[in-house]
C-alpha positions in Angstrom: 19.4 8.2 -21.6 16.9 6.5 -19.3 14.9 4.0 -22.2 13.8 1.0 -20.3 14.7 -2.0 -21.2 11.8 -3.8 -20.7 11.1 -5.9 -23.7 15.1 -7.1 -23.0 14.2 -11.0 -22.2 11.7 -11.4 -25.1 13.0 -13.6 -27.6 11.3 -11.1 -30.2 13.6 -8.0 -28.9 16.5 -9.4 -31.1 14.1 -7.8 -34.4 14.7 -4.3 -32.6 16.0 -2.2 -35.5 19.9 -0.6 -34.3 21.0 0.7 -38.3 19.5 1.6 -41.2 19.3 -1.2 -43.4 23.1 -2.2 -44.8 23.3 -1.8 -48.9 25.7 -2.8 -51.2 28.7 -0.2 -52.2 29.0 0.5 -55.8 30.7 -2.7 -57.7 30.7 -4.5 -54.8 34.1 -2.9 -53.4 32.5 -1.6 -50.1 29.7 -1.8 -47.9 27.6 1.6 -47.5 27.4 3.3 -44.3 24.7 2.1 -41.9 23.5 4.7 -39.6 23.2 3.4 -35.3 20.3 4.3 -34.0 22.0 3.8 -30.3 19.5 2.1 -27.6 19.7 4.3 -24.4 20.5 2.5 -21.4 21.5 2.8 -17.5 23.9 1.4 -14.9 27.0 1.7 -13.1 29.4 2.5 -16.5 26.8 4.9 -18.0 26.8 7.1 -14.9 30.6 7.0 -15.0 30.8 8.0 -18.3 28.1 10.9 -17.9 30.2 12.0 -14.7 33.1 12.2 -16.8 31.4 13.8 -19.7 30.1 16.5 -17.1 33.4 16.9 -15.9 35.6 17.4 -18.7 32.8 20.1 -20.5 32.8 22.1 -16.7 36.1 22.8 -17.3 36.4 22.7 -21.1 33.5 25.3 -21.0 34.3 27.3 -17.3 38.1 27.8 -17.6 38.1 30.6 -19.7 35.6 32.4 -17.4 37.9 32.4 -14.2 39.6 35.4 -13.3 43.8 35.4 -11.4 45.3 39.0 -11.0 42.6 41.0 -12.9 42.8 38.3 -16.5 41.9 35.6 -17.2 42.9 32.9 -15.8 43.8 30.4 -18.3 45.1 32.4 -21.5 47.5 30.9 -24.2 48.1 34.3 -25.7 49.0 33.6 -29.0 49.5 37.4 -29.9 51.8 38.2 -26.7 53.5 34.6 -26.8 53.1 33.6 -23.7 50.6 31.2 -21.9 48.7 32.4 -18.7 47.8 29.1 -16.2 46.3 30.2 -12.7 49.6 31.7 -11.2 52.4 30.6 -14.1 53.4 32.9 -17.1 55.4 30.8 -19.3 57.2 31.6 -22.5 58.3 30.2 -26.0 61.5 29.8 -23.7 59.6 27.3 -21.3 59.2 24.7 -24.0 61.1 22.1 -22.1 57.5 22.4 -19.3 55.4 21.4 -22.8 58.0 18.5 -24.2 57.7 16.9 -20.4 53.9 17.2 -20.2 53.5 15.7 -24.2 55.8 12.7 -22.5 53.4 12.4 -19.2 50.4 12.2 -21.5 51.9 9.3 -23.9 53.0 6.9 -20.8 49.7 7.5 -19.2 48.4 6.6 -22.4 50.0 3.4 -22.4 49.9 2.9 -18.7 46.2 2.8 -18.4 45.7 0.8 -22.1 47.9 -1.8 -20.5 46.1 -1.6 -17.8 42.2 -1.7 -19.0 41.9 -1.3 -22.5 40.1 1.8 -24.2 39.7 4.1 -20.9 40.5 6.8 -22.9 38.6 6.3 -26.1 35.0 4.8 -23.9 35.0 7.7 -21.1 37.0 10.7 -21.8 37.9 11.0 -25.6 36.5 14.8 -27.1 34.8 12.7 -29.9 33.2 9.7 -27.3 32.3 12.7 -24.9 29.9 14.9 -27.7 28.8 12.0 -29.3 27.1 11.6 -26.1 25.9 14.9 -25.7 24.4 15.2 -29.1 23.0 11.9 -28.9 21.1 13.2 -26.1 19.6 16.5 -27.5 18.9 14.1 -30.2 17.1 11.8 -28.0 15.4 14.5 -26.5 13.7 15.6 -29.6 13.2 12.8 -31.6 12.4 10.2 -29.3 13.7 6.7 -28.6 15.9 4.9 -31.1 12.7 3.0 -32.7 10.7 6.6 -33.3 14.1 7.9 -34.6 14.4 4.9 -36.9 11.1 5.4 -37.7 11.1 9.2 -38.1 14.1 8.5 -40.6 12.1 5.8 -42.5 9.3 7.9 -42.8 8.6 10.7 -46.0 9.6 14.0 -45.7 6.3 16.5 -44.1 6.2 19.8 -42.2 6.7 17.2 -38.9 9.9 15.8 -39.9 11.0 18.5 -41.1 10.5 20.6 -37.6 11.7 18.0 -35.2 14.7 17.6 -37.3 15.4 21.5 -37.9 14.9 21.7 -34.3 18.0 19.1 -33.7 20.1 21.2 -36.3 19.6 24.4 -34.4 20.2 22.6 -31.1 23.3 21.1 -32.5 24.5 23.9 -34.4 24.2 26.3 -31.6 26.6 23.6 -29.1 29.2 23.5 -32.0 29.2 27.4 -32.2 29.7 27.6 -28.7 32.2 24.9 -28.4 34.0 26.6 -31.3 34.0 30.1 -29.6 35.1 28.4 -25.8 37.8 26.9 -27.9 38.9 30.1 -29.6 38.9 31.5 -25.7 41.7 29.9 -24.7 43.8 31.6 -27.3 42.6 35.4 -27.5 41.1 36.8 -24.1 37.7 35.8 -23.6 36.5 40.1 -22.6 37.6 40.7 -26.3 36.2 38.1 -28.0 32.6 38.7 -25.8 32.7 42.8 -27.2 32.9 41.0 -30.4 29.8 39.2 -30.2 27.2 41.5 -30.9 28.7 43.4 -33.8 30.5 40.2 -35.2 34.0 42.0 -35.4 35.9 38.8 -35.1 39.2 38.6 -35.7 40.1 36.9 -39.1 41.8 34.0 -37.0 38.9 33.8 -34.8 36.3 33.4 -37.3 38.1 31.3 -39.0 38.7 28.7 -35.8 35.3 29.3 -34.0 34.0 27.7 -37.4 36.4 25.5 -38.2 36.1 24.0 -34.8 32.2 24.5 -34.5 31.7 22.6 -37.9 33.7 19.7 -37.5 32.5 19.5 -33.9 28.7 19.1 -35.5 29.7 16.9 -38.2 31.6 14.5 -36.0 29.5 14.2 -33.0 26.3 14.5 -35.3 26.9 12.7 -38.5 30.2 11.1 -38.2 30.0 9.3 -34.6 31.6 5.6 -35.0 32.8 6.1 -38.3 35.5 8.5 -36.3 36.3 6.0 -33.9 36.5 3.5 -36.6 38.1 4.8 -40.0 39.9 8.3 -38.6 41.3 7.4 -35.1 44.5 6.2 -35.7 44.6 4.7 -31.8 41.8 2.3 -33.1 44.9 0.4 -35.6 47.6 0.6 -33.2 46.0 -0.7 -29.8 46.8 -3.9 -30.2 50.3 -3.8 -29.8 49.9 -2.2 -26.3 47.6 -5.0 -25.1 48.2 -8.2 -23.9 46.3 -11.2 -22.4 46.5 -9.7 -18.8 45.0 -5.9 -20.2 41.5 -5.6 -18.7 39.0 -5.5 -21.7 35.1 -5.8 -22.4 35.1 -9.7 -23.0 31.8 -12.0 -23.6 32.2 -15.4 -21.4 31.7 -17.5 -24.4 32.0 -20.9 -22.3 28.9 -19.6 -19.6 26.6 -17.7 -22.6 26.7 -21.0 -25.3 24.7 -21.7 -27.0 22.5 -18.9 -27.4 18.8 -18.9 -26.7 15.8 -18.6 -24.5 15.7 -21.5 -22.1 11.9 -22.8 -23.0 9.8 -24.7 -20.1 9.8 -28.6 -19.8 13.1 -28.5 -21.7 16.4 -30.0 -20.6 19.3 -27.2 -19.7 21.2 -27.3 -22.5 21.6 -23.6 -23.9 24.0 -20.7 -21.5 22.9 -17.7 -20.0 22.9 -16.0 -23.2 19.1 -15.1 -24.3 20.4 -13.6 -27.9 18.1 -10.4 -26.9 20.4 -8.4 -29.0 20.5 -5.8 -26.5 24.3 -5.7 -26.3 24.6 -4.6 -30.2 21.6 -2.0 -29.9 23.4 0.0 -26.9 26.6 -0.1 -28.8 27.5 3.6 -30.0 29.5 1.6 -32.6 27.5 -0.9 -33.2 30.0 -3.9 -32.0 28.8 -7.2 -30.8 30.8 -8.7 -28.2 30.0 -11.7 -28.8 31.9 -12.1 -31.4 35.3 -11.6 -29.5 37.0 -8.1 -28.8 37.2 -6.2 -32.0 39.4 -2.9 -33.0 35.6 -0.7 -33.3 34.9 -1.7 -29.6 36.0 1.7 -27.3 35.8 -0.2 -24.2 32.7 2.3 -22.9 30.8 -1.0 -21.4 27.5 0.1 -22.3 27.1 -3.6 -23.5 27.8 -4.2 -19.5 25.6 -2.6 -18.3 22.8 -3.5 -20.7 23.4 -7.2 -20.4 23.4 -7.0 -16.5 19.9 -5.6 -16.2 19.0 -8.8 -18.6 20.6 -11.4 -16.5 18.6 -9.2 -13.4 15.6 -10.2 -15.4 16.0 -13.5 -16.2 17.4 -14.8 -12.9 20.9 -15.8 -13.9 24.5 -14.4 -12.3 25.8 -10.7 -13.5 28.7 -10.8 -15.6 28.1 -12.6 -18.8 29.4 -9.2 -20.3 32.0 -8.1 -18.0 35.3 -6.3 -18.0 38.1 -9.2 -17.8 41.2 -10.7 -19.4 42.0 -13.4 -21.9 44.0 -14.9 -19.3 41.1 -14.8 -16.9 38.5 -16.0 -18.9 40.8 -19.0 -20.6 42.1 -20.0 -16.8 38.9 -19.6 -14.7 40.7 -16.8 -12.3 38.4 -15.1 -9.8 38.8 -11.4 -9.1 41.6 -11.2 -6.9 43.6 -13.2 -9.7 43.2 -10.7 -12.4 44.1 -7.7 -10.1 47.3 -10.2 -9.5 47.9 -10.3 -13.2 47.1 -6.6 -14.2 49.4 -5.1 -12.0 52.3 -7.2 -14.1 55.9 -6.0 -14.8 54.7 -4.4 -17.2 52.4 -1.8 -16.1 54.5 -1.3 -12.5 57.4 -0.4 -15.5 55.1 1.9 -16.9 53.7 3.5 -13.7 57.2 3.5 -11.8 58.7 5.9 -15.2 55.3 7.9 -14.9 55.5 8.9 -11.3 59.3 9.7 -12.2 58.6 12.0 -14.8 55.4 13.2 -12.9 57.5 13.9 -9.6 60.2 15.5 -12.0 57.4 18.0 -13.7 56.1 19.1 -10.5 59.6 19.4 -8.8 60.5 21.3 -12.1 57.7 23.6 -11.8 58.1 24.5 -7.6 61.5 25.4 -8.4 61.7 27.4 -11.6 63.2 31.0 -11.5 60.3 33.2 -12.8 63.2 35.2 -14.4 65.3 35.3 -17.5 67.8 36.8 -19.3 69.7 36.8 -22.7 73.1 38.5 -23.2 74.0 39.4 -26.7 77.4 41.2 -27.3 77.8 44.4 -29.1 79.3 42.5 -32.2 80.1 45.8 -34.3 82.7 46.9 -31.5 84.5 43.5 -30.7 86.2 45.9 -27.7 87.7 49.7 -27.5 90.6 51.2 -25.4 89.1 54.2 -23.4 90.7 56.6 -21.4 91.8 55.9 -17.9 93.4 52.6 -19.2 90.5 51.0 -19.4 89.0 48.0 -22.3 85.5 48.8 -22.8 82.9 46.0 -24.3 78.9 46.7 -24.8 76.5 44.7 -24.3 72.3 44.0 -24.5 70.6 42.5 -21.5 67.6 41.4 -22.1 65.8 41.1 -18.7 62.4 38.9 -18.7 60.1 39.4 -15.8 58.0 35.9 -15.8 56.4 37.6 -12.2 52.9 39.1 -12.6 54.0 42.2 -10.5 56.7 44.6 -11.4 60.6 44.2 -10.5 63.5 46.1 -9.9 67.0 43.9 -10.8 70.2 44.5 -9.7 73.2 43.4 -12.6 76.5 42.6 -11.7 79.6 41.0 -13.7 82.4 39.0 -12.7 85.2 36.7 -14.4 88.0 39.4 -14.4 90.0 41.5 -12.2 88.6 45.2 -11.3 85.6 44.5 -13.9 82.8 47.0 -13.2 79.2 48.5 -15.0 79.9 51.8 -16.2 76.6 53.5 -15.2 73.3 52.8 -14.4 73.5 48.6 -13.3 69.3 47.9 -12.0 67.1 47.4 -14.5 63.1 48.1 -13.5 60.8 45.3 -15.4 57.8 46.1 -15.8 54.9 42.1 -14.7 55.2 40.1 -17.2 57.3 42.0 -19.7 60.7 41.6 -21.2 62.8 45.4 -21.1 65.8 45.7 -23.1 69.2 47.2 -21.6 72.2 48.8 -23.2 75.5 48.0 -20.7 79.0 49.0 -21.3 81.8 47.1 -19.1 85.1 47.9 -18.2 88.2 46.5 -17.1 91.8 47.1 -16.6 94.1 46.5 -19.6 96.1 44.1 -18.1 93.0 41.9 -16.5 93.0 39.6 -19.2 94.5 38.0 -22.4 93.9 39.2 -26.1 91.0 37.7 -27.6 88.1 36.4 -25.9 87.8 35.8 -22.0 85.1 34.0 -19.8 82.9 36.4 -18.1 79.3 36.0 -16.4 77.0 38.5 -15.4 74.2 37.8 -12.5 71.0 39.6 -12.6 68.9 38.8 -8.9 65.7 40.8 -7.8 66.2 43.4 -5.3 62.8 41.8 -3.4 64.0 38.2 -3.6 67.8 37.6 -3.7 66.3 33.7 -4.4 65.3 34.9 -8.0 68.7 35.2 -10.0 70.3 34.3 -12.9 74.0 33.8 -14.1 74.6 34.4 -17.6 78.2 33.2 -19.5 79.3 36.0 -22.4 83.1 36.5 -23.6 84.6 39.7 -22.8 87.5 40.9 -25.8 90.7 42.7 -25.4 91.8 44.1 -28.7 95.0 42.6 -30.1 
């Protein structure tokens, strides 16, 4: 994305075509789509957002290629129910570690919208982030967004019809691949690669690689703005989590008006703003600013950027486009102000209960007992006199080894007087796996009341006495 913007200060740049020309809907009822032909640009926002974009697709794409213990190293094993991250196995058990994390990701969502707007949607967002990378293969092989207006515009030939089946192929091939990465993260990545070449894919997997890859090409390639617009449900509901004091892409109407180029010999009457139009044209959504903030801007301050380099080339102060308040801009405050006002009751509220809940995840995680275990009572033999005056109940253990290396567990029970294990009490568990174990229990026929009494059993690992677990059942006399 490096187009310069050189024809920026001319008072003829405003005629720069950014959309297909708008028609009329059927009967009037809507307005037709108009296809952005997004004007490339540089600065300080546009390297952050193409840092971020490489960021996110390093580790979208890489993860499933990283190795821990001999597999792979992020797995969410849909088959074998149970998710592999780095050194964790957890388990449909460990549900409580997903419910937390869902809660961490909606306060930071409305920590940071309070905060500064549409970080989210302008710099990080899946659709925000391909939209940018198929914009540039796009740019790449058509050109500019005047010779891909004007590719567009023109008749179909054998031209057209290359560059643009070029594109396709470019595109297609990224929305396979995204598809398959995707599909990675559920079924190991070694499998999926032997199925490649002889296209042996799982029903499942074909079904998700293009499922994912096909929406992935039509929203990052067709769809765009019309996503962030019509589909994205956060674009309807920001405005309740804003607020005069939330940092937003604002135009400073009182410094720009009225528009226009400032002519020679005349008397200063018109603002900063030279109505280039540059500010609509590097819009991926084809806002202008201008006109106040609006529910289609994402907040990726392209328009920033773009309007800085004009007010570079003109001579005037940086800024006209900026990120700001309502507050700020009504009241005249100076940087130090906002930063005052942003961090407001309201967003130390919302960062105080984050860190909670973040120091609460991660305290949750460092202590977690890679081990657990289910007691079910033999419910066909509610207890039996055996011989030697003894009350004999059976039970299943099931033992869970949440360890990537194999165990060997000692079980004991307690709750009544002279209760013991008849037979074999340690249980070998095999790394992540669950082994099933048959236990009968005596006691004494006087060591309890008829009916059902209290008992707990404790399982601990022979090689870490720290990794235990104490289990209620109900042990039952016969009446």
């Amino acid at each position: 994305m490096n187009d310069a913007i050189s024809d920026a200060s001319s008072p003829t740049s405003s005629s720069l075509p950014v959309s297909a020309p708008r028609k009329k809907g059927k009967g009037g009822l809507y307005t037709a789509h108009r296809k952005i032909y997004v004007r490339a640009t540089t600065g300080f926002f546009v390297k952050w957002r193409w840092a971020l974009v490489l960021l996110t697709q390093a580790v979208f794409y890489g993860l499933p290629w990283l190795t821990w213990n001999d597999r792979q190293a992020v797995l969410l094993h849909l088959v074998e129910r149970k998710f592999y991250i780095f050194g964790w196995v957890f388990w449909p058990q460990d549900v409580f570690f997903l419910t937390v994390l869902l809660i961490i990701s909606a306060y930071s969502l409305f920590f940071f919208t309070a905060i500064a707007g549409r970080l989210w949607c302008g710099y990080a967002c899946p659709q925000t982030v391909y939209t940018e990378i198929f914009l540039w293969i796009e740019q790449k092989i058509e050109g500019d967004h005047l010779k891909r207006a004007k590719l567009d515009a023109s008749p179909m030939n054998g031209r057209k019809f290359s560059i643009k089946a070029a594109k396709y192929v470019a595109w297609g091939a990224l929305a396979l691949w995204t598809g398959f990465t995707f599909v990675a993260y559920f079924s190991p990545l070694g499998e999926l690669l032997g199925s490649v070449s002889t296209f042996g894919f799982g029903q499942w997997e074909t079904f998700w690689i293009l499922f994912y890859g096909v929406f992935t090409f039509v929203f990052a390639g067709f769809m765009r703005e019309q996503v962030c617009k019509f589909m994205c449900p956060y674009a309807r509901f920001q405005s309740v989590m804003f607020d005069p004091d939330t940092l937003v892409v604002t135009y400073d109407n009182a410094r720009g008006e009225p528009r226009g180029v400032q002519r020679k010999g005349e008397a200063a009457s018109k603002g900063d703003c030279i109505d280039c139009g540059i500010c609509v044209q590097v819009c991926p959504t084809g806002v202008d600013i201008r006109n106040g903030l609006q529910y289609e801007c994402i907040g990726c301050a392209a328009c920033v950027d773009a309007c800085d380099q004009i007010m570079d080339k003109v001579g005037a102060p940086r800024g006209l486009v900026r990120y700001s308040t309502e507050n700020a801009l009504e009241k005249g405050w100076g940087s130090s102000e906002i930063f005052h006002h942003v961090l407001r009751l309201r967003t130390l509220i919302y960062g105080a209960v984050l860190l909670f809940i973040g120091i609460a995840f991660i305290w949750g995680l460092a202590t977690r007992i890679p081990l657990r275990v289910d007691v079910i009572r033999d419910r066909a033999s509610l207890g039996q006199e055996i011989p030697g005056g003894l009350i004999e109940n059976t039970y299943t253990l099931r033992v869970m080894n949440m360890t990537e290396q194999p165990r060997v567990f000692t079980v004991g029970a307690e709750g009544l007087r002279d209760m013991r294990i008849a037979g074999e009490h340690r249980i070998e568990v095999n790394a992540a796996q669950t082994h099933e174990v048959t236990l009968q229990v005596h006691v004494p026929l006087d060591a309890g009341k008829q009916g059902a009494n209290k008992i707990f059993f404790e399982v601990s690992a022979e090689d870490d006495p720290g990794v235990k677990r104490r289990e209620k059942a109900t042990f039952f006399f016969p009446r």
